[in-house]
Gaussian input, Z-matrix of N, CA and C with variables (Angstrom, degrees):
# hf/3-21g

backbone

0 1
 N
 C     1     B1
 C     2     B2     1     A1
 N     3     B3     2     A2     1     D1
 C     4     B4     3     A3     2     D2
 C     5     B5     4     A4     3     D3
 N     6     B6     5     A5     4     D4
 C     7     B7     6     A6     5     D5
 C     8     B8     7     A7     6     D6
 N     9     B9     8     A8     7     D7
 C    10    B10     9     A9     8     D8
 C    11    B11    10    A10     9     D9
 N    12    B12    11    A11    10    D10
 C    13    B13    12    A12    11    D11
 C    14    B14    13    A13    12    D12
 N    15    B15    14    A14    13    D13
 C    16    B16    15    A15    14    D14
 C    17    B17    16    A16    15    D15
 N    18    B18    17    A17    16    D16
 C    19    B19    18    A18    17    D17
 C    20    B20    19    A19    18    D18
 N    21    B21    20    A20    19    D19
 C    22    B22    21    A21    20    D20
 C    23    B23    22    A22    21    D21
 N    24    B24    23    A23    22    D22
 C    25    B25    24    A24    23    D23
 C    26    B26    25    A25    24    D24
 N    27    B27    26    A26    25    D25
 C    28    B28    27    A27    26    D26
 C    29    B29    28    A28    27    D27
 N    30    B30    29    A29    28    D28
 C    31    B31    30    A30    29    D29
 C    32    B32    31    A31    30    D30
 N    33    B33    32    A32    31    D31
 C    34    B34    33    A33    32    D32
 C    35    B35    34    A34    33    D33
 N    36    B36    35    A35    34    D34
 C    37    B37    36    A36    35    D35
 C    38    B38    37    A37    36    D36
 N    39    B39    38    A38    37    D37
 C    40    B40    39    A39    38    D38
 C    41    B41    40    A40    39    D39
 N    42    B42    41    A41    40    D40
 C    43    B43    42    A42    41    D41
 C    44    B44    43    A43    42    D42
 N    45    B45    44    A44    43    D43
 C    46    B46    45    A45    44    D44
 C    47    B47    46    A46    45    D45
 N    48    B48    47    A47    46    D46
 C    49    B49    48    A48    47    D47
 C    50    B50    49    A49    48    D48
 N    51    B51    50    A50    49    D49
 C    52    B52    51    A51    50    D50
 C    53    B53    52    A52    51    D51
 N    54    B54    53    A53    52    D52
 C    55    B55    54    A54    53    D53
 C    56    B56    55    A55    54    D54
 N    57    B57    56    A56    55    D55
 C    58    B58    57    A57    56    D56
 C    59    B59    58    A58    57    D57
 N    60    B60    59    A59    58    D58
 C    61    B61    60    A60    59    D59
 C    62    B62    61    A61    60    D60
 N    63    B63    62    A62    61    D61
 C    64    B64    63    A63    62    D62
 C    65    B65    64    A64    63    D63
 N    66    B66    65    A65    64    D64
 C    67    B67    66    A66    65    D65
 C    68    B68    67    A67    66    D66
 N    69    B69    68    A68    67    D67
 C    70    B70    69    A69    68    D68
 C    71    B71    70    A70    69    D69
 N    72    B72    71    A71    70    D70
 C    73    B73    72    A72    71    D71
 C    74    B74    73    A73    72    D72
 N    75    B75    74    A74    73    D73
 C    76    B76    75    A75    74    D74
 C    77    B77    76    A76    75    D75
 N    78    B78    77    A77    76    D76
 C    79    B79    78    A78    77    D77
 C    80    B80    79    A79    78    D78
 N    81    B81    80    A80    79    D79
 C    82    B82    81    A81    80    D80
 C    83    B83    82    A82    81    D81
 N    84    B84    83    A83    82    D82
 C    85    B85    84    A84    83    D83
 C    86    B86    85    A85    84    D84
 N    87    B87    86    A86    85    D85
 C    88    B88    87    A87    86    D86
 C    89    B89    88    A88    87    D87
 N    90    B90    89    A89    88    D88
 C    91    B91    90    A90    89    D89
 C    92    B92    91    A91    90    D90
 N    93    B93    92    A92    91    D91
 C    94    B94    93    A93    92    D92
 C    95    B95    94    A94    93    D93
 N    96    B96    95    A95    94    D94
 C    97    B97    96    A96    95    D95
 C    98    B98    97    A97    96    D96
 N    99    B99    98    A98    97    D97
 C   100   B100    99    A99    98    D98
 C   101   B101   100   A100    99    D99
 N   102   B102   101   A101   100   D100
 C   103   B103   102   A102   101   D101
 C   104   B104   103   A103   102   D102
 N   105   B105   104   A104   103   D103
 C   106   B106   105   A105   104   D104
 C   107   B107   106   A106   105   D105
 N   108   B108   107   A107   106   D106
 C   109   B109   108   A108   107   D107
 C   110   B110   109   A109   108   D108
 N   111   B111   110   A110   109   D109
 C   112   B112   111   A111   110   D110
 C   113   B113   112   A112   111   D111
 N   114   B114   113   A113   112   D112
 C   115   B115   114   A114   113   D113
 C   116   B116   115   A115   114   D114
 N   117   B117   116   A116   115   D115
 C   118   B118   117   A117   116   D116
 C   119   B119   118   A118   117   D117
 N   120   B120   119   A119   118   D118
 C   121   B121   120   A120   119   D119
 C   122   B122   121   A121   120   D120
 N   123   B123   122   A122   121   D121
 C   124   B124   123   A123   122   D122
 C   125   B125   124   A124   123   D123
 N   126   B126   125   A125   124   D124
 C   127   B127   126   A126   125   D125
 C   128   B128   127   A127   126   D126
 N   129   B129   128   A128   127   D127
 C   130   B130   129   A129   128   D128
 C   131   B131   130   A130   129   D129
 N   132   B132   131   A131   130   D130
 C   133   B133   132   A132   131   D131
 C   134   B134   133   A133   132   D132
 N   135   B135   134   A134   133   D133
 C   136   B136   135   A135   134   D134
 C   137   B137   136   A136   135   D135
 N   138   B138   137   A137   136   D136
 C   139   B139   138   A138   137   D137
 C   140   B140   139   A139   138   D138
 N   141   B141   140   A140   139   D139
 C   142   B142   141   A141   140   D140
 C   143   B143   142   A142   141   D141
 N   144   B144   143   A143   142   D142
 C   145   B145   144   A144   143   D143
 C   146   B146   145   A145   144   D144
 N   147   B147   146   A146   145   D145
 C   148   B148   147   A147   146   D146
 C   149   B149   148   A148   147   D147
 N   150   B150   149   A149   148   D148
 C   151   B151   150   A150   149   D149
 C   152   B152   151   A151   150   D150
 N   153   B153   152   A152   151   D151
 C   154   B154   153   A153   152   D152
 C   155   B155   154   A154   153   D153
 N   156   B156   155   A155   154   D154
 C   157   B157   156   A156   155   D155
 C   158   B158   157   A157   156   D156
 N   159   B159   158   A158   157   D157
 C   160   B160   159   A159   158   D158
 C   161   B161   160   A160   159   D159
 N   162   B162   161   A161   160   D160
 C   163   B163   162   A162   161   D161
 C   164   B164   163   A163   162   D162
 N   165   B165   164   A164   163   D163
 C   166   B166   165   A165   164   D164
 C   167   B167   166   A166   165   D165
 N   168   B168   167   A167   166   D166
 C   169   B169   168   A168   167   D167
 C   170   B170   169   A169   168   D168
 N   171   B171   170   A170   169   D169
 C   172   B172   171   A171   170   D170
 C   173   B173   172   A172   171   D171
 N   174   B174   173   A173   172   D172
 C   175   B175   174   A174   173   D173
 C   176   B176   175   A175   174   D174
 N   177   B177   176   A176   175   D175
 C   178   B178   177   A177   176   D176
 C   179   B179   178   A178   177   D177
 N   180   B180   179   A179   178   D178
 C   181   B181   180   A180   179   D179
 C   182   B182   181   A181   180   D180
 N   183   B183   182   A182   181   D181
 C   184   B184   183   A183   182   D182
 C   185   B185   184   A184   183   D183
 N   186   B186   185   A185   184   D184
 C   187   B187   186   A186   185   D185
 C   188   B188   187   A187   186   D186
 N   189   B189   188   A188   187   D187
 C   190   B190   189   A189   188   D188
 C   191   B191   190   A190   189   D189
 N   192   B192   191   A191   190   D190
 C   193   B193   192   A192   191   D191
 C   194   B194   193   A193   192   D192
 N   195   B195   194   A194   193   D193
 C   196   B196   195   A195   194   D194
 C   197   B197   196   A196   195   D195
 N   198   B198   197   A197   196   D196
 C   199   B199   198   A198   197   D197
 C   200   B200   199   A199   198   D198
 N   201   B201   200   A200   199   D199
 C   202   B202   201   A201   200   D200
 C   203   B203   202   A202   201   D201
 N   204   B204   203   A203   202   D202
 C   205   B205   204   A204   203   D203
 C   206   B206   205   A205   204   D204
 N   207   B207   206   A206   205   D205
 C   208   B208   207   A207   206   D206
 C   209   B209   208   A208   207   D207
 N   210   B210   209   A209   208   D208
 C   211   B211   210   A210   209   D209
 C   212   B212   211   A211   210   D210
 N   213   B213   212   A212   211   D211
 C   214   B214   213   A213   212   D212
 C   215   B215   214   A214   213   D213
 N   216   B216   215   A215   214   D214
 C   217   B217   216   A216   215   D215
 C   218   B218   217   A217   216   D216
 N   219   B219   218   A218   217   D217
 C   220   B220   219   A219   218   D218
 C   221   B221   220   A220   219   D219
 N   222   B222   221   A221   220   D220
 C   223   B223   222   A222   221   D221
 C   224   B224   223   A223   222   D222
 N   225   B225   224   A224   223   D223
 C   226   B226   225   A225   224   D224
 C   227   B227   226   A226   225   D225
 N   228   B228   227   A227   226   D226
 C   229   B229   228   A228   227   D227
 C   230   B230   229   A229   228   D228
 N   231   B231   230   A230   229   D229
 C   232   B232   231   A231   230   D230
 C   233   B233   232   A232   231   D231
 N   234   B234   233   A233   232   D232
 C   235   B235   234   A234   233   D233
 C   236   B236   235   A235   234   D234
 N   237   B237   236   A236   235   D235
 C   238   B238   237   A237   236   D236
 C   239   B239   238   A238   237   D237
 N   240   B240   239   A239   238   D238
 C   241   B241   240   A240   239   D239
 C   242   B242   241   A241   240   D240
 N   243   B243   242   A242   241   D241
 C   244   B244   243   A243   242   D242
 C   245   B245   244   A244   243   D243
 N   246   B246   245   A245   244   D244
 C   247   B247   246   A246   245   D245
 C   248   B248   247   A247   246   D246
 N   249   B249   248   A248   247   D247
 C   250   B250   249   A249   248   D248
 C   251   B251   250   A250   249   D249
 N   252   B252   251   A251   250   D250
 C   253   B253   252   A252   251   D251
 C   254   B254   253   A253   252   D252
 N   255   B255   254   A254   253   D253
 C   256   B256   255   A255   254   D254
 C   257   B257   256   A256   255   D255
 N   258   B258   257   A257   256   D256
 C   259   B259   258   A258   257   D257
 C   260   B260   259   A259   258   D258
 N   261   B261   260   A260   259   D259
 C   262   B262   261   A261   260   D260
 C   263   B263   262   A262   261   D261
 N   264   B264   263   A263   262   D262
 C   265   B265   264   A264   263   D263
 C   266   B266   265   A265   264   D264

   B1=1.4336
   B2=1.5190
   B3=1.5998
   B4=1.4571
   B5=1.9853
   B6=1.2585
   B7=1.3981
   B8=1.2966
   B9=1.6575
   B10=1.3430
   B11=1.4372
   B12=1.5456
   B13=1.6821
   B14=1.8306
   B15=1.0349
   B16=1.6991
   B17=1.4357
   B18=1.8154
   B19=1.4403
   B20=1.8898
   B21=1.5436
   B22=1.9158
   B23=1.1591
   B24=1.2591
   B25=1.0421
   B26=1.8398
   B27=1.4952
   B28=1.5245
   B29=0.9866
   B30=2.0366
   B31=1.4966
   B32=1.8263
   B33=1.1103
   B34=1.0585
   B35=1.7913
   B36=1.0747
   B37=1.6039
   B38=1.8498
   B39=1.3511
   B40=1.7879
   B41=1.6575
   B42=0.7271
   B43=2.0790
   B44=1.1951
   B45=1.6585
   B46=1.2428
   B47=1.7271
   B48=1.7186
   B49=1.7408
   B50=1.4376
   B51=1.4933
   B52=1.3336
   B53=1.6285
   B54=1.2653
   B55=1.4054
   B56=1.5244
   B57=1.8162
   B58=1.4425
   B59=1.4030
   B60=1.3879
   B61=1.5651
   B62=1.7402
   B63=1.3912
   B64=1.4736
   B65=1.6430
   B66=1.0899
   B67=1.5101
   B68=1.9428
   B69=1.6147
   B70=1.8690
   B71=1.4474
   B72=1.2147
   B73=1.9257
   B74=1.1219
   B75=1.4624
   B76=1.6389
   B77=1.6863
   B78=1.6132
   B79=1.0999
   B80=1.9351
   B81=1.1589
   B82=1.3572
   B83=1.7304
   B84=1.3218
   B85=1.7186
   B86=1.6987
   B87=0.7074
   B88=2.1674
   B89=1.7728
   B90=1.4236
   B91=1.5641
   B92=1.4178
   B93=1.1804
   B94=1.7159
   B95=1.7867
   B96=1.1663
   B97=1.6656
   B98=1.5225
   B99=1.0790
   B100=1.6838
   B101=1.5533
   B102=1.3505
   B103=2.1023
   B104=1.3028
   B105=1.7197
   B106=1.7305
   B107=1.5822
   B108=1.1561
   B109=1.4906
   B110=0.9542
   B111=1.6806
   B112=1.8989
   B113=1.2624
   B114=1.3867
   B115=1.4124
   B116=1.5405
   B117=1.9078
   B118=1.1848
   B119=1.3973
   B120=1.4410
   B121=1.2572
   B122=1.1571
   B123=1.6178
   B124=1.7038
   B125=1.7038
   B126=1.4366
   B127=1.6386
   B128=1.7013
   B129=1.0958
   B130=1.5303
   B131=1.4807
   B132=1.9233
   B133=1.4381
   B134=2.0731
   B135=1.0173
   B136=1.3246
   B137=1.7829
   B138=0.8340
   B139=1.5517
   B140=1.0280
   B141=1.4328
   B142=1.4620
   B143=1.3969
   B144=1.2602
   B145=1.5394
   B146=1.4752
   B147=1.4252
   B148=1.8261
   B149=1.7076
   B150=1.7874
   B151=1.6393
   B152=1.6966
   B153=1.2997
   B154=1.4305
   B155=1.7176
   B156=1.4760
   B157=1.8620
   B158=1.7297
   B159=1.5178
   B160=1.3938
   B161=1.7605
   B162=1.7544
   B163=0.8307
   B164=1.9291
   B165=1.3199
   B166=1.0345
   B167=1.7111
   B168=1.6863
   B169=1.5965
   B170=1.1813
   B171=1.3586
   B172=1.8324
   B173=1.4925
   B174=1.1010
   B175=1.5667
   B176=1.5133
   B177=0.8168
   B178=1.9212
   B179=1.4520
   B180=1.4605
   B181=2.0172
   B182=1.5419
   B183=1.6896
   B184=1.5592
   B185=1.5393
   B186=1.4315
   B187=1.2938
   B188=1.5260
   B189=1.3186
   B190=0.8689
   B191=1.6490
   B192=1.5417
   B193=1.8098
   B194=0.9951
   B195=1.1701
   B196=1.6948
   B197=1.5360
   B198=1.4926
   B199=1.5828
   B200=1.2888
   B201=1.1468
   B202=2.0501
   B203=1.5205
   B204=1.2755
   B205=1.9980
   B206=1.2171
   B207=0.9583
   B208=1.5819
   B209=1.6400
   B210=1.0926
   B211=1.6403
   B212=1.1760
   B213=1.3620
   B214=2.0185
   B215=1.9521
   B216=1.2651
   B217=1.6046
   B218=1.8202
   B219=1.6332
   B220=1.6566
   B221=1.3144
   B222=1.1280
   B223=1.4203
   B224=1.8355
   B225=1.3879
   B226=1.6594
   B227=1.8978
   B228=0.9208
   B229=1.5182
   B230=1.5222
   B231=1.2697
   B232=1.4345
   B233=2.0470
   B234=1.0848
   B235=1.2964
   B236=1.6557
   B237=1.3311
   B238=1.4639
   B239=1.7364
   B240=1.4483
   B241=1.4728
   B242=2.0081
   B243=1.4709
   B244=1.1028
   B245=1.4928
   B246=1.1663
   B247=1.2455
   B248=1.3532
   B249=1.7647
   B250=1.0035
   B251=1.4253
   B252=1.2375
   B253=1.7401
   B254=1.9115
   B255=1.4296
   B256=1.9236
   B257=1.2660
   B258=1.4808
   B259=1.6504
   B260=1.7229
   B261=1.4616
   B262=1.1337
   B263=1.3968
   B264=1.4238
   B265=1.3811
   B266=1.7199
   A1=112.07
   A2=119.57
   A3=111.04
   A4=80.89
   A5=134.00
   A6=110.16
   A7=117.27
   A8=122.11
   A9=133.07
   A10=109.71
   A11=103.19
   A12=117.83
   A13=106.74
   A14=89.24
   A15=87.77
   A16=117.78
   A17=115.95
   A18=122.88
   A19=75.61
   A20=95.28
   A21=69.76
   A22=155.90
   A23=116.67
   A24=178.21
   A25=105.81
   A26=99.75
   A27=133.21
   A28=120.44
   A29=83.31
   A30=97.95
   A31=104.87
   A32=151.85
   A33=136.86
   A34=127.61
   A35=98.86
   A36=123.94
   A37=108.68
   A38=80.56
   A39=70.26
   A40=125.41
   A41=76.79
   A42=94.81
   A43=119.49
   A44=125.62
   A45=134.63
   A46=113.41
   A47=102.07
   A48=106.76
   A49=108.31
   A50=111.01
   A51=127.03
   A52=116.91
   A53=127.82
   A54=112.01
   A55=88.14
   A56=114.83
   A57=111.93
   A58=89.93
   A59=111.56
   A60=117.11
   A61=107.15
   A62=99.38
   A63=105.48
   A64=114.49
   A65=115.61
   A66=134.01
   A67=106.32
   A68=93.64
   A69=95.55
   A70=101.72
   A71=119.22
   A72=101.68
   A73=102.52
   A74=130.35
   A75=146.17
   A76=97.46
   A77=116.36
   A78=130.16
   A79=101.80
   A80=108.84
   A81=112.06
   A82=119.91
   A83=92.73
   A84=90.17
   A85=110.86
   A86=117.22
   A87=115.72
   A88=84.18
   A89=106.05
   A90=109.95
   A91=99.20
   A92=122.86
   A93=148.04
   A94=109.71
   A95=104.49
   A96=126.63
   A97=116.37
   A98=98.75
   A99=93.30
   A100=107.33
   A101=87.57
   A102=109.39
   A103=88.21
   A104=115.53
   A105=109.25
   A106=123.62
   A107=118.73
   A108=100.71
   A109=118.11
   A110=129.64
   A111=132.34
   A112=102.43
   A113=129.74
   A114=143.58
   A115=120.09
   A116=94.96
   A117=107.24
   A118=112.45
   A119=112.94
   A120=113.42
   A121=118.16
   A122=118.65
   A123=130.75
   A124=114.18
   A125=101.39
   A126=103.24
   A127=100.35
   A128=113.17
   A129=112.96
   A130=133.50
   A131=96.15
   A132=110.37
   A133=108.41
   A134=97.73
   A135=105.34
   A136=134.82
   A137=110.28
   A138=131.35
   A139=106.67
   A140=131.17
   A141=114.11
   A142=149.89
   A143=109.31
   A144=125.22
   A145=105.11
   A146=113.87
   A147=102.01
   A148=109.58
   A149=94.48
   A150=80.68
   A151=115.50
   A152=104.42
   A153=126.49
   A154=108.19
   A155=84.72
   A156=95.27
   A157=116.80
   A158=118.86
   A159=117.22
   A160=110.61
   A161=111.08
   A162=125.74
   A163=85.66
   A164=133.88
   A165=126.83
   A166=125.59
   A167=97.67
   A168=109.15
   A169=114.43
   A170=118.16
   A171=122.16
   A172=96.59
   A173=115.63
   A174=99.70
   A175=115.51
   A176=101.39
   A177=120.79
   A178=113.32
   A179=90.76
   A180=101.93
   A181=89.52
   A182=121.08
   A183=108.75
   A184=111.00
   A185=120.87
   A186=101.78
   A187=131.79
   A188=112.03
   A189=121.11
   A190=130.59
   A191=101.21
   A192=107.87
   A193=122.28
   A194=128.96
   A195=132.26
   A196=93.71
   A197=117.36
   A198=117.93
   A199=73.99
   A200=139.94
   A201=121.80
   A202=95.33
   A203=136.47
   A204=110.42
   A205=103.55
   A206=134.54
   A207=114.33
   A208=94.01
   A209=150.87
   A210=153.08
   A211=125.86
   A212=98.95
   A213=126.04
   A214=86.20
   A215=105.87
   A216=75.13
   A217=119.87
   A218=102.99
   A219=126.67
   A220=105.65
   A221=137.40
   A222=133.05
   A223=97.58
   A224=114.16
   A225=110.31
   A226=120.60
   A227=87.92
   A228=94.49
   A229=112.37
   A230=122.40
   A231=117.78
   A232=114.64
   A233=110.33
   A234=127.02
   A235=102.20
   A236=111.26
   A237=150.02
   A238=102.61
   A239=110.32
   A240=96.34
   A241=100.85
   A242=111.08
   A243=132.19
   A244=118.03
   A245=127.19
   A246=155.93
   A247=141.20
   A248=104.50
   A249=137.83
   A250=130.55
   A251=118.93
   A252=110.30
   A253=75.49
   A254=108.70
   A255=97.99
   A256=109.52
   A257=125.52
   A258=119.43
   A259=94.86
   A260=121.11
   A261=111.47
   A262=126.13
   A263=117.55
   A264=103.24
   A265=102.87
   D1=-31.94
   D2=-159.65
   D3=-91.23
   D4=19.62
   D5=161.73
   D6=-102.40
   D7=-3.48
   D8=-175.86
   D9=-85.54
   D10=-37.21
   D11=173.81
   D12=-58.91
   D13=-50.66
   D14=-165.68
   D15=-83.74
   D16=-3.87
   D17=-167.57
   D18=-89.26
   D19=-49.64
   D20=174.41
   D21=-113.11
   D22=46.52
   D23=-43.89
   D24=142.79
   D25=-73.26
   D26=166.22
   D27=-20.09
   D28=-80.85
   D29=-173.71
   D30=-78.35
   D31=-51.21
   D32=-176.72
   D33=-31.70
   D34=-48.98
   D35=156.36
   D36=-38.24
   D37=-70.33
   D38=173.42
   D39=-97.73
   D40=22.84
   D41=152.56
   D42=-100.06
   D43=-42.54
   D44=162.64
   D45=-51.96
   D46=-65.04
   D47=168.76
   D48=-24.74
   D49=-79.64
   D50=-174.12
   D51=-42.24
   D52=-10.64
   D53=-159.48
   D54=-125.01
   D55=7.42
   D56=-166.83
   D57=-101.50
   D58=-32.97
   D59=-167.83
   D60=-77.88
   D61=-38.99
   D62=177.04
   D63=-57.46
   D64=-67.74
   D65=156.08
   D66=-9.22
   D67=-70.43
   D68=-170.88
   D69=-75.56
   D70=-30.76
   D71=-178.41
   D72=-60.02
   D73=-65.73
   D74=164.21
   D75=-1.39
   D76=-77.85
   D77=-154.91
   D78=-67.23
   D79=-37.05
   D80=-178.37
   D81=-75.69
   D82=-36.35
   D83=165.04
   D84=-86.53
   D85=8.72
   D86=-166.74
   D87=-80.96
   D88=157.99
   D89=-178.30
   D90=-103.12
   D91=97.38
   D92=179.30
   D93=-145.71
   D94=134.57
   D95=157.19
   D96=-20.30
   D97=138.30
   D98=-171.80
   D99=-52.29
   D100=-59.40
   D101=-174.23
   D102=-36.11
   D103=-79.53
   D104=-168.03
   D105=-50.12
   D106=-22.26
   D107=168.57
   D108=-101.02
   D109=10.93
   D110=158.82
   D111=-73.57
   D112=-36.03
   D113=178.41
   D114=-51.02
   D115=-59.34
   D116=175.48
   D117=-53.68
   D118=-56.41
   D119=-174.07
   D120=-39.46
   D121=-72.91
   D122=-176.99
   D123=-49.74
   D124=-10.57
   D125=176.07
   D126=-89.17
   D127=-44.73
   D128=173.98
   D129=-63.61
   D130=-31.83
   D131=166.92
   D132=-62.09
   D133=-51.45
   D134=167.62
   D135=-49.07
   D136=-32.00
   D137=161.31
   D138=-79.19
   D139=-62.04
   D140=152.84
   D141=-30.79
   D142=-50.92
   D143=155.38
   D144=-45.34
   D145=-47.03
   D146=-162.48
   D147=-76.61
   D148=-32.60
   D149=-172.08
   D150=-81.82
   D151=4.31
   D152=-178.83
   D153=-71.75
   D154=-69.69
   D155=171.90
   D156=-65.52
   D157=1.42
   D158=166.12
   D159=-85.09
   D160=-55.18
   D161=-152.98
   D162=-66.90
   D163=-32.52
   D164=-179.56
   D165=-63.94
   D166=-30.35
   D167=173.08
   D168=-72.14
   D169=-23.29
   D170=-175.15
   D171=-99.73
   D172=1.60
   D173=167.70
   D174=-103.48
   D175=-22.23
   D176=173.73
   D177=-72.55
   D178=-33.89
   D179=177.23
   D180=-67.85
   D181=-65.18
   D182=-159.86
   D183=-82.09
   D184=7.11
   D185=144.98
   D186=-77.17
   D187=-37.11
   D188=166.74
   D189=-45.29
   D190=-45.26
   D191=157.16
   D192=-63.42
   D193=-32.25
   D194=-177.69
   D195=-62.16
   D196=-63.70
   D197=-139.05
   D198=-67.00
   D199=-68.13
   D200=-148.07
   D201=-70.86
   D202=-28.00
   D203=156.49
   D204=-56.30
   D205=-51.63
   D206=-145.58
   D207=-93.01
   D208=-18.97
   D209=135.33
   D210=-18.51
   D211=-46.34
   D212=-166.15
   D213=-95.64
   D214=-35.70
   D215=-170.61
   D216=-92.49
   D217=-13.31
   D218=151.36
   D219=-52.31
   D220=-54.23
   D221=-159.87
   D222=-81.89
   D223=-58.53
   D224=169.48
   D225=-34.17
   D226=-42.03
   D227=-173.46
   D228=-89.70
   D229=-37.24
   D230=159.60
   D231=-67.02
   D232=-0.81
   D233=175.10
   D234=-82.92
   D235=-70.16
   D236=159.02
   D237=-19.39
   D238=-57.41
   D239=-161.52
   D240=-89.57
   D241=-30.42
   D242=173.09
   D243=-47.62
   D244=-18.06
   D245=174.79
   D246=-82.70
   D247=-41.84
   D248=140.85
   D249=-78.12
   D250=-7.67
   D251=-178.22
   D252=-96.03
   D253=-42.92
   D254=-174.21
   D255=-37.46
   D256=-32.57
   D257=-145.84
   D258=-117.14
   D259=-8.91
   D260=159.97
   D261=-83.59
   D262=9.16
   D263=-174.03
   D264=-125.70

């Protein structure tokens, strides 16, 4: 399971890459002023940065959910086997 998480995971990442690079070639070939497309750029670099530093907080959130499932279900089962060695003896 943790290779399905992270293949997408992966690929999303480089969908984002890809649409950052697409985005600045776009902006660098478009027929605009130098100034206006340094502008453009650093406005886009900037939007970038933010949805960057979001997509990083919601990933920290669902790590964060995972580790206390997968904690809660370590601790159940060490409950689980603890229980059974009691009643086997």
């Amino acid at each position: 399971m943790a290779n399905d998480s992270s293949s997408g995971s992966g690929l999303f990442t480089a969908f984002v890459l890809g649409a950052v690079a697409g985005a600045a070639i776009a902006l660098l070939y478009a027929p605009a002023a130098g100034e206006e497309t340094r502008r453009k750029i650093a406005e886009k670099a900037r939007e970038g940065r933010k949805r960057a530093e979001s997509a990083m907080r919601e990933g920290q959130q669902a790590f964060s959910r995972h580790r206390d499932t997968i904690a809660q279900a370590f601790e159940r089962g060490r409950e689980g086997f603890e229980q059974a060695r009691k009643e086997s003896l």
